[in-house]
C-alpha positions as CSV (number, residue, x, y, z in Angstrom):
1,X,96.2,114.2,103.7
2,X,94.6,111.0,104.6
3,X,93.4,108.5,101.5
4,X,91.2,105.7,102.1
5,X,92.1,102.6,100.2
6,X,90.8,99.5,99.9
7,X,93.8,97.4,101.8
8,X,92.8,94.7,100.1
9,X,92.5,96.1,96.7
10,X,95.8,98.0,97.5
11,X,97.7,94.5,98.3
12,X,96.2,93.1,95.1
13,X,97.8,95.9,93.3
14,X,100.7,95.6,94.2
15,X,101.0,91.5,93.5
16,X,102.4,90.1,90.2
17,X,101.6,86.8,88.9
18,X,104.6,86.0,89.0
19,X,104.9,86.5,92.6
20,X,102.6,84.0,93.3
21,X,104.1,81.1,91.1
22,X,107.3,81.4,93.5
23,X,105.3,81.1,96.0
24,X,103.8,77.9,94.9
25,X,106.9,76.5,94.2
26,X,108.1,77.4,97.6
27,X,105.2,75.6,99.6
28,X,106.0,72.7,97.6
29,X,109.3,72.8,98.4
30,X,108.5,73.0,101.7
31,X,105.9,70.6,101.5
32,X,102.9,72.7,102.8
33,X,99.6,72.0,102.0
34,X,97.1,74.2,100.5
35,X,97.0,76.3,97.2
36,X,98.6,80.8,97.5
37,X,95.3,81.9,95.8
38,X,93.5,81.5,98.8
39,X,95.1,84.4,100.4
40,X,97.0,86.2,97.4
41,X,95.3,87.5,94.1
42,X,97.7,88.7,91.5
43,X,97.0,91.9,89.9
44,X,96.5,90.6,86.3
45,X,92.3,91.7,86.7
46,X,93.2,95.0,87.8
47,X,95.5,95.6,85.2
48,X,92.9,94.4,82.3
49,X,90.3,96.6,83.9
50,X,92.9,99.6,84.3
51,X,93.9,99.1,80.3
52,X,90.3,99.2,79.4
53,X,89.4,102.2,81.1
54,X,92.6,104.2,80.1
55,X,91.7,103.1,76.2
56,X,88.3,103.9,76.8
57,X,89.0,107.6,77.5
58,X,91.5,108.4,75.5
59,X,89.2,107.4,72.5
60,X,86.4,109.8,73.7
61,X,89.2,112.4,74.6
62,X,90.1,111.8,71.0
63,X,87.2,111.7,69.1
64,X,86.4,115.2,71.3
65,X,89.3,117.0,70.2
66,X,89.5,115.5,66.9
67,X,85.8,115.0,65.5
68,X,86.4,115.0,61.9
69,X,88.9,112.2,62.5
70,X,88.3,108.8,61.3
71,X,87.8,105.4,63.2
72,X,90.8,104.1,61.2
73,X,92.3,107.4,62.4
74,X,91.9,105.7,66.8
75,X,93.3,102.1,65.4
């Protein structure tokens, strides 16, 4: 069974903001120059476009199984 990811993409999934603000604070700490987002992206994006697209089918699985249902009905 062999997957091909993305490794970037894969890394990026797996990095929370929060992550990243640590590591700020610990290259200022440390006193070393230059800013995390230049090699580290958090995974906020991924997760907005991962929401969308699960809210986006469910709504068409929805309407699907449920035609008679009204929009108020999805809210």
């Amino acid at each position: 069974m062999n997957e091909d990811f993305d490794e970037k993409l894969l890394k990026e999934a797996f990095v929370d903001k929060s992550y990243i603000v640590q590591e700020r604070l610990k290259r200022e700490e440390l006193g070393i120059e230059g800013d995390v987002e230049g090699f580290l992206k958090d995974n906020t994006e991924l997760g907005s476009h991962g929401r969308e697209l699960i809210t986006s089918t469910l709504i068409r699985w929805i309407k699907k199984e449920f035609p008679k249902l009204p929009d108020e009905g999805l809210e």
